[in-house]
N, C-alpha and C positions, 0 to 999 in steps of 0.2 A: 227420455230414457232414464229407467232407474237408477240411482246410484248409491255405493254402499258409502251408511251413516255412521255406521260404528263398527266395532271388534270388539269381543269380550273374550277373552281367555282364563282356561282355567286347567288348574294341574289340581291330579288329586292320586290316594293310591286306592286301590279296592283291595281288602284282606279278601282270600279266600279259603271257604270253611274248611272243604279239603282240595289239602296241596296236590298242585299239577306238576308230576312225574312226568319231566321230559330228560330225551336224553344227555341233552348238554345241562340240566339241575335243576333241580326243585324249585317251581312257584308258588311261593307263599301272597303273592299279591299282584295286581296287575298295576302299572304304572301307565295310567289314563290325562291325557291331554286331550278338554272340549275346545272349542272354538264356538261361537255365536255371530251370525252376521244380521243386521238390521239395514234393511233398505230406503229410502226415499219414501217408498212407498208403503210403508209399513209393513213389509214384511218380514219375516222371521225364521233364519237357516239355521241349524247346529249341526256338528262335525263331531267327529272323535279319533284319537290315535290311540291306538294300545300299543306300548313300544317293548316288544319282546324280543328278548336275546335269542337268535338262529332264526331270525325272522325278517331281519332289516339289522343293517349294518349301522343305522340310527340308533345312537343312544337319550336317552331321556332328558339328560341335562342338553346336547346337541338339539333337539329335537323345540327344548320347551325356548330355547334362546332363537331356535328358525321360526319355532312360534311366534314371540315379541318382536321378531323384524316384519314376518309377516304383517302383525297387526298392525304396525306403524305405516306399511306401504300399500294398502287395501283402500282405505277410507278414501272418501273423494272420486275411486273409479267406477265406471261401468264392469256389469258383470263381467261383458265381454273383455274387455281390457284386464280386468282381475283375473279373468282363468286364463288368458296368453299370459300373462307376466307368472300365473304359480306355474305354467307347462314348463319353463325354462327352468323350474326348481326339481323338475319331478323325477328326474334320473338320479339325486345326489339323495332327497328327501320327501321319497314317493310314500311314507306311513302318513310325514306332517302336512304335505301338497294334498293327498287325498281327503284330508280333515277340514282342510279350505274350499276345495273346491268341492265338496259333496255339502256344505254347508250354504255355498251360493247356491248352488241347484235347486236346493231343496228351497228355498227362500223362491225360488223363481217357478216352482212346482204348480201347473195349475191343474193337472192332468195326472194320474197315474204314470211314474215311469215304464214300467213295465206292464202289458194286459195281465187287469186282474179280473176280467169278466167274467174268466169259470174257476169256480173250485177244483181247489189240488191239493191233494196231500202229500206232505213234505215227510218222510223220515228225520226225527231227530236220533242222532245217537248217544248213547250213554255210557261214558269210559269205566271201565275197569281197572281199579289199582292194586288189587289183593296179588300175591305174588304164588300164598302155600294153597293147597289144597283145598282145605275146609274154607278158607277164607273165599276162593274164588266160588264155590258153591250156593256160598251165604250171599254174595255179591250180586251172584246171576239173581237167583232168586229175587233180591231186595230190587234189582232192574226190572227185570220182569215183570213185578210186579207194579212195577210204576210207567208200564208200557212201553219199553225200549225194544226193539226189535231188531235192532243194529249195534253192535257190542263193539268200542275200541280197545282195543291192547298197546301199549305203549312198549317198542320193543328199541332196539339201540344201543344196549347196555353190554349183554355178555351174547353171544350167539346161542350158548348152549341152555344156561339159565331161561331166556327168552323161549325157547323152542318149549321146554319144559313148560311153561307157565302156557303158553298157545296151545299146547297139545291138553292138558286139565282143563283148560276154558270148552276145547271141544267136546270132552269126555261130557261136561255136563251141562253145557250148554243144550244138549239135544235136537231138538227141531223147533225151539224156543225165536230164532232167530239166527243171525249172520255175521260173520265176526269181522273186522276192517284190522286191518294190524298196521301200524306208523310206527315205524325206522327212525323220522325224525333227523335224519342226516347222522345217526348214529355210528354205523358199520362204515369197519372200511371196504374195499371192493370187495375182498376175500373172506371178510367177517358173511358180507351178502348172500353172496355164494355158497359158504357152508351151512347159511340158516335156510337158503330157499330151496338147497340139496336136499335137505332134511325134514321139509315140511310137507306134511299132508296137505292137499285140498280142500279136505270135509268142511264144509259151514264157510269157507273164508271169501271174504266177496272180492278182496284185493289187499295188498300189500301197496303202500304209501311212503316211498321217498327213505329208502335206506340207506343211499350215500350223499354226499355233499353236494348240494345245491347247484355249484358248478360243473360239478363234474359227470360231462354227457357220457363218456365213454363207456361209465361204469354201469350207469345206469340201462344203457342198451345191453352191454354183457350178462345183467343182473337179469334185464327182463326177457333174454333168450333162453335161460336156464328157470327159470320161477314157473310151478305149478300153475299158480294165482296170478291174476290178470293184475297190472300195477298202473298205481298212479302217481303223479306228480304235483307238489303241490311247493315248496319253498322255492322252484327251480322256476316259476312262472311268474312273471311280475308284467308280462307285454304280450300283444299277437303275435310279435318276432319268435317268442319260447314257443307261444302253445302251437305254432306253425315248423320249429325244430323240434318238437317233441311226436309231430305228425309223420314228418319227413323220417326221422330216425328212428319211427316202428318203435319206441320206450314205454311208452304208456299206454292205456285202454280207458282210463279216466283220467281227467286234470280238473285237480283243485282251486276255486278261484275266489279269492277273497279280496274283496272291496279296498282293504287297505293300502296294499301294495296297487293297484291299478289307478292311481292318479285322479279316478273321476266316475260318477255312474254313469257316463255316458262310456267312457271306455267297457266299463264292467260291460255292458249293454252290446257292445260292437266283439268284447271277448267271447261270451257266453255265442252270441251267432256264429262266429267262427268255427267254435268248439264242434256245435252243431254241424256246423257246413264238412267241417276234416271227419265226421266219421267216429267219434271219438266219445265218451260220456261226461258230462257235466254233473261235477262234484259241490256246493258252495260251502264257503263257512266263515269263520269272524274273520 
């Protein structure tokens, strides 16, 4: 049986050209931790974490030091032994566990994880940052014309502000496309409530995660009064969520990202799930 040869780790920042407007503050750079694994057999894995604030309770400097433990306690096992010893990490350090263990996998890949025998087309979407008028216009436009069809708004900030800036984006958005709006864990439960009071339906395909991650309550209350169909996406990290978020009537879509889920094999057993509860499947980094 194969067993892993080496570990190479690497920290690095990625500048990005324009800053990502979220609600808890501006990213100016993503702070990216690789992983490489190399086998017996020559084979070849990489991983990545992108360690983002309101996203994992992992910090960077946390993260790249679980990183250096990990790499020291890797070497030497079988795969199988290396992904029971990262499971045991994955509830404390589920961005830097995912970056290991998607990095064995892929080294032990011989097959397509997922069927890709038929063609499918994926919607990408393309965010919006303009906030005035003319700016949001010039925006759609400059989208549009580079094929976006799925428009995000990054909301979270002021209730009212926000509503203003979603109701311009419809004005001239047209039939151009569909607007997605993220909350972002912005609003508090009442902040929710006065903006989903408030909002039209036209063009919106759902509203994404407007209060705190923990907090189911709010989220059920938020999504009995919302026009717009809502989904969940920082509040999902396990089957356990996307199976309370079924049970509690919250969401119509749940977002799922490889990061937080420990492994592609979990991603793989989440996304059926998803499917199996009735529910729409969302992905993203």
């Amino acid at each position: 049986m194969a067993k892993i040869e080496r570990v190479t780790i690497r920290k690095f920042e990625l500048p990005l050209r324009t800053p990502y407007k979220l609600a808890f503050g501006l990213v100016k750079h993503f702070d990216t931790l690789i992983v490489e694994i190399n086998d017996s057999e020559g084979r070849v894995g990489l991983g990545e974490a992108t360690i983002l604030n309101g996203y994992t309770d992992e910090t960077v400097d946390g993260s790249w030091s679980q990183f250096q433990t990990l790499g020291e306690m890797l070497p030497g096992k079988t795969s199988i032994d290396a992904l029971k010893l990262l499971e045991s990490f994955w509830s404390k350090h589920p961005f830097t566990v995912t970056a290991f263990s998607t990095a064995i996998e892929m080294a032990e890949l011989t097959k397509p994880f997922f069927d890709l025998s038929k063609n499918q087309a994926i919607p990408i979407l393309g965010v919006l940052n303009a906030r005035d008028e003319a700016g949001i216009s010039a925006e759609l436009n400059e989208l549009h014309e580079k094929g976006f069809s799925t428009i995000k708004v990054k909301v979270g900030f002021d209730p009212i502000s926000d509503l203003s800036q979603v109701q311009m984006v419809q004005k001239h958005l047209r039939d151009r496309g569909v607007i997605r709006i993220d909350g972002n864990q912005g609003y508090t439960r009442q902040q929710a409530l006065d903006f989903v009071r408030s909002l039209h339906p036209g063009s919106i395909e759902l509203f994404e995660q407007p209060c705190h991650a923990d907090d189911w309550e709010s989220a059920v209350i938020v999504a009995r009064e919302s026009p717009v169909p809502m989904m969940l996406d920082e509040s999902i990290y396990s089957e356990d969520d996307i199976h309370k978020a079924a049970q509690l009537g919250c969401a119509d879509f749940i977002k799922l990202k490889l990061m937080k889920l420990g492994s592609l094999e979990r991603l793989r057993k989440a996304l059926m799930l998803i499917k199996q509860l009735g529910m729409i499947i969302v992905t993203g980094k």
